[in-house]
N, C-alpha and C positions, 0 to 999 in steps of 0.2 A: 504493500500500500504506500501510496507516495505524502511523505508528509509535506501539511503547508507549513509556508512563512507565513505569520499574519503582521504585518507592518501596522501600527496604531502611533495614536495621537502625534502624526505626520503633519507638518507645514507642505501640502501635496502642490506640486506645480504639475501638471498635467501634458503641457507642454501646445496646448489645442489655442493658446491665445485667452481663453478666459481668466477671470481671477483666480486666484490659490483659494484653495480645498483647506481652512483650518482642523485642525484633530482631526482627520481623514485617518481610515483605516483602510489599507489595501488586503489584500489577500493573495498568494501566490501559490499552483498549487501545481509540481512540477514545474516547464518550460514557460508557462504561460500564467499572464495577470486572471484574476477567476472574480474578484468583485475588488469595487472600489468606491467606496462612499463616508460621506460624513458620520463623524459620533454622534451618536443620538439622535439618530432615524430610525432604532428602534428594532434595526436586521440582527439579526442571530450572528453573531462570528464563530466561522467552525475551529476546531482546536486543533492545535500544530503551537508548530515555535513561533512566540510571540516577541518580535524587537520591539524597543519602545524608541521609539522617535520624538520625541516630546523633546520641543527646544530647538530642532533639525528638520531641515530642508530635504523633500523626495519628490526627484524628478528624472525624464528620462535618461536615459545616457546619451554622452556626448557623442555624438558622429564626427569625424574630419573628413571633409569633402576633397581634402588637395592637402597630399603629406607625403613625404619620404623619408620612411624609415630606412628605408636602404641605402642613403647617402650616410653613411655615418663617421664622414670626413668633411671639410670644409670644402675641398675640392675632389671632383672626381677621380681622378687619375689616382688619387691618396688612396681612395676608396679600393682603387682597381688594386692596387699592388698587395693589398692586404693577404696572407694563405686567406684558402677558402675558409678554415675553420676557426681564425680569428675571426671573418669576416661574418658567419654566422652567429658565431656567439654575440659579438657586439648587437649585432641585429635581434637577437633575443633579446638582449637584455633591454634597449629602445621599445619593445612593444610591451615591454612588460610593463615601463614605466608609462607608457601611453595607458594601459587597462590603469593604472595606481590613480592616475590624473584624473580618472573618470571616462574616457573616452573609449567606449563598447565596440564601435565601429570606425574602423580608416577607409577613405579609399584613395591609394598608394597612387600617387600620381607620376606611376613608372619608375623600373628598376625592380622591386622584387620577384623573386622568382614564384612558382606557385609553390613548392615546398613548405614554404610558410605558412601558407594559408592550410594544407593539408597536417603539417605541423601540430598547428593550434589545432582546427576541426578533430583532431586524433589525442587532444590531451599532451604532448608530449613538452610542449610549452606553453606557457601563460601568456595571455594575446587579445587583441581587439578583433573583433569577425573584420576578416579584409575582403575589398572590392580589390582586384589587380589591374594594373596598366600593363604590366610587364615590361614590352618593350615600345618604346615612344616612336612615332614617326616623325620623320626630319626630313632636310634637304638640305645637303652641307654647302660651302660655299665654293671648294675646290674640288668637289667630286670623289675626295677620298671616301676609304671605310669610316664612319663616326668611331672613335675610342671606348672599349667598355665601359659599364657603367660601375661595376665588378669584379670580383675576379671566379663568379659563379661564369663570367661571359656573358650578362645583360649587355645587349650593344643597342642603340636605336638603329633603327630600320631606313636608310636612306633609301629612299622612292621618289623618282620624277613622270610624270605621266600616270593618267588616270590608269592604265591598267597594271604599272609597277604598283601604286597606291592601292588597288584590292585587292593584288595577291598578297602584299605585306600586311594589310588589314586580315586575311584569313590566316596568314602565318602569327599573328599576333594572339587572336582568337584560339588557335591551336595550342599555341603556349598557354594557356588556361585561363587570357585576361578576360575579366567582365567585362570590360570599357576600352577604347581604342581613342590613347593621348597621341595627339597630334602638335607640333610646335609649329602655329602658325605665324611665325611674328618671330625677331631674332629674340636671343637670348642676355640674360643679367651675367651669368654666372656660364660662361661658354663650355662647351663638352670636349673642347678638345684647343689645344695653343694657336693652331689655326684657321679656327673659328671665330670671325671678327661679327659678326650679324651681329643687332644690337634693336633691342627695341624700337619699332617705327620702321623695321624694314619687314615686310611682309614676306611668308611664304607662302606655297603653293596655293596654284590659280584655285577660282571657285570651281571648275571643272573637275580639278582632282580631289577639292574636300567636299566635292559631293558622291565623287565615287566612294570615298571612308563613309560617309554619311551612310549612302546606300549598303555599301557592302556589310557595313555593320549590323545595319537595320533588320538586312537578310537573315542575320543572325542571333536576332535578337535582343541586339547590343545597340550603341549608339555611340556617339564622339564628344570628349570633351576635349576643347582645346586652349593650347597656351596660345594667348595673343592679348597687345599693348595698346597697340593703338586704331584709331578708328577703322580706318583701311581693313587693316584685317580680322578686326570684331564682325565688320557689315560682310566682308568677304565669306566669314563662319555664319554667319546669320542667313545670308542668301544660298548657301550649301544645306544648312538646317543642320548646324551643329548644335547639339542640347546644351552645353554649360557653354559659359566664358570664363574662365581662368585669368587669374590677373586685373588685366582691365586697365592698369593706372591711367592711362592715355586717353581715358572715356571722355567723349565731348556729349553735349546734350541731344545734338540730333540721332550720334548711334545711341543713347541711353535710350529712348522714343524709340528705336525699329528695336533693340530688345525687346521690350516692352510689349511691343505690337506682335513678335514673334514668338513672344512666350517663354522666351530663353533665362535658365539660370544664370544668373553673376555669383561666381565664388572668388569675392576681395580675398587679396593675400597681404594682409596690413601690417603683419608683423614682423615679417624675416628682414625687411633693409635694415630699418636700425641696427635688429640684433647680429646682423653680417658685419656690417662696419664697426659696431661696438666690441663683436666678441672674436671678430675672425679677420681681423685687418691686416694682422701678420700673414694669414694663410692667402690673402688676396692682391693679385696685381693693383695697380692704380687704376690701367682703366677698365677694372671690373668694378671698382668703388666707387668711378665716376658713374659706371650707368646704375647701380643701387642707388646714388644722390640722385641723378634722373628721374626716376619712375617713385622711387620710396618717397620723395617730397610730394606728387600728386595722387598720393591714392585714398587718401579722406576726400579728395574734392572728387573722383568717383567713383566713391560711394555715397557721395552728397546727392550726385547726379544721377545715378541708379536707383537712391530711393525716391527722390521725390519724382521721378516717372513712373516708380509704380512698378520694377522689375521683381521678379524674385529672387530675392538673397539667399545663396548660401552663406556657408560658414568655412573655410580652408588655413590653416596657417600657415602652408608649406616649410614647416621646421625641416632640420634637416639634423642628423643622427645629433648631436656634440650641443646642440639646444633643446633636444625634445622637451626637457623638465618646463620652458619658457611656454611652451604652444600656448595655455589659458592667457596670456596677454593679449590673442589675437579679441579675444572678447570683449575685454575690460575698450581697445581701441575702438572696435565697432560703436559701443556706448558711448560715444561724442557726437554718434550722427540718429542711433536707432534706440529704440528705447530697451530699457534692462530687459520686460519680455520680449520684445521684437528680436531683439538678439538671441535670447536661449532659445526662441521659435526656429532662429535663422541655423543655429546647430543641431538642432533636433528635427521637428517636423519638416520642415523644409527640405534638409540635406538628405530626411530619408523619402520626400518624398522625388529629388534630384535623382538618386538611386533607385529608385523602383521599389522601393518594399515599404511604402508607406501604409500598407495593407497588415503590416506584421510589426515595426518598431515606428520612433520617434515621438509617440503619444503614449500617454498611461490612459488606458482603456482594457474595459473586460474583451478578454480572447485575443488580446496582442502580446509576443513574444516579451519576456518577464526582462529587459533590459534598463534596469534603473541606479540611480547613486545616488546617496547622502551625504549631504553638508552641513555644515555646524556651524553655520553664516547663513543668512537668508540672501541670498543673489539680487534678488531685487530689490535689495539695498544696496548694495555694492561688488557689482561685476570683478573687481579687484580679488574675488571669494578665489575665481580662477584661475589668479596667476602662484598663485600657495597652494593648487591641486593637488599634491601629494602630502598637505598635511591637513587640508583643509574637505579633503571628500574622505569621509572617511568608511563608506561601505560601499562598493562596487559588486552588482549581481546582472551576471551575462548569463541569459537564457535561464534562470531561475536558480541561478548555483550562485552564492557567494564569493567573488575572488578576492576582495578585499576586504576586512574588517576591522576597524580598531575604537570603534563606539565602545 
């Protein structure tokens, strides 16, 4: 017989956009939420293990929409040189602390392998359910091989012409990714020493990211892509790519055709500062110049994204050697959205970006059991998330406890 948790006298944030649920008692009974209502309406509660949350915050778990755990160097190449089995270990130990932070779900915006993901789904390590990119589509600028991403041998996939771009999109898919990352637009932080692209220079036509588009589609999947500036936002927008990634470079008129096309925006607010603060040693100068570039306008859009009316994700693009920082990406959002707008933007939203808005990012009866506890109420102060690991202090993925320290 499967016992329940019963969660009581819960500060409940639901994550549906309504007010908090005060002394809310949930129920969990197995993988799955089984009721959830207010004290003193008078329902029966069945008997199992009873938390008490009295005083604490219960809401769903965090999603990241745009993360790499698999970078867990400042620069790639660092990454690539690593033996395979330093380079996994590290990588356990990054996801591990992503589940401590609160964050149930990644989805890996290229570079992991799916081992990982098979990994964690087999118990063998402690982990967030991953979405994979695996490996990124590009277009280099001299026509070489792109550089590993690893030393597992993640490489991006250089493809020119719509039909080099679907067979790479099915080779992609065959490597076990959910989703097909695309770099449309140059790069901050380049993949290789001879790669000069640079934000504001677009790649591939809309021709070929409609062929990703489709060929994805065929399979079930769909494209998210990196790209800066307008040019190559509208470029993904007229292909029918589902997220925008990045963005800093957003003017108002493309914020208006996302909008119109229904496209997610996942800001990435956090990583310039903390590059140039924490990793200036590991970076040339003009890779710190284009972090000054795009990191100075990325509040202005997501000024311009919300007041059109797009739908926000939530993404921080940390990278291994920062993961503990990601909750900052929140606290910045909260200058433009409001405290719940924001936890809506990493929860419901991001899960309904992914597709499985039918199973997490809300607490409701019959959706998968993925919630954490705080011991700061967040909608007082979003800052709750940048002390993620000392400040969530109970993490339950799929109705199992991974973290506790209530």
């Amino acid at each position: 017989m499967v016992e329940k948790i019963i969660f009581k006298h819960a500060h409940l944030i639901d994550g549906r956009g309504g007010d908090p649920i005060p002394d809310a008692t949930l129920v969990v009974s197995g993988s799955k939420i089984e009721a959830l209502f207010p004290e003193g309406t008078g329902r029966s509660v069945p008997t199992g293990r009873v938390i008490d949350l009295k005083g604490k915050t219960l809401m769903p778990g965090l999603i990241d929409a745009h993360v790499h755990p698999g970078n867990v160097m400042y620069r790639l190449h660092q990454t690539a040189a690593l033996p395979p089995a330093v380079y996994v270990h590290r990588v356990t130990k990054i996801l591990e602390t992503d589940l401590n932070l609160g964050f149930t779900t990644l989805r890996d915006a290229a570079g992991l392998d799916h081992g990982f993901r098979v990994a964690i789904d087999e118990g063998l390590i402690r982990g967030p359910r991953l979405f994979l990119s695996v490996t990124p589509l590009t277009q280099s600028d001299n026509g070489e091989e792109p550089s590993p991403r690893n030393s597992l041998n993640i490489r991006p996939e250089n493809c020119h012409g719509s039909e080099e771009v679907r067979r790479a999109v099915r080779r992609t898919l065959d490597r076990g990714a959910d989703q097909i990352k695309v770099f449309a637009d140059g790069e901050v932080v380049s993949q290789s020493k001879t790669d000069k692209g640079k934000p504001g220079e677009p790649r591939f036509s809309i021709e070929e990211l409609h062929a990703a588009v489709e060929t994805a589609k065929a399979a079930g999947s769909y494209v998210m892509a990196h790209a800066y500036s307008p040019r190559a936002i509208q470029n993904c927008l007229e292909a029918g790519v589902r997220s925008i990634e990045h963005g800093n470079l957003l003017d108002e008129e493309t914020a208006e055709i996302m909008s119109e096309k229904g496209a997610f925006f996942v800001p990435t607010l956090t990583i310039y500062d903390l590059m140039i603060q924490e990793g200036a040693e590991a970076l040339d100068p003009y890779t710190i110049e284009k972090l000054e570039l795009v990191g100075q306008k990325g509040i202005t859009a997501l000024e311009l994204a919300y007041r059109a009316g797009v739908k926000i994700g939530s993404g921080s693009d940390i990278i291994g050697p920062l993961q503990q920082l990601k909750g900052k990406e929140l606290a910045i959002k909260g200058k433009v959205m409001s405290p719940m707008e924001v936890i809506i933007s990493a929860t419901r939203t991001n899960a309904e970006l992914l597709g499985i808005e039918d199973r997490l990012g809300t607490l409701e009866a019959g959706k998968i059991a993925d919630m954490i506890v705080l011991d700061k109420n967040p909608l007082n102060d979003l800052t709750v998330f940048e002390d993620g690991l000392e400040r969530v202090v109970l993490v339950m993925k799929e109705g199992r406890i991974m973290k506790n320290t209530i």
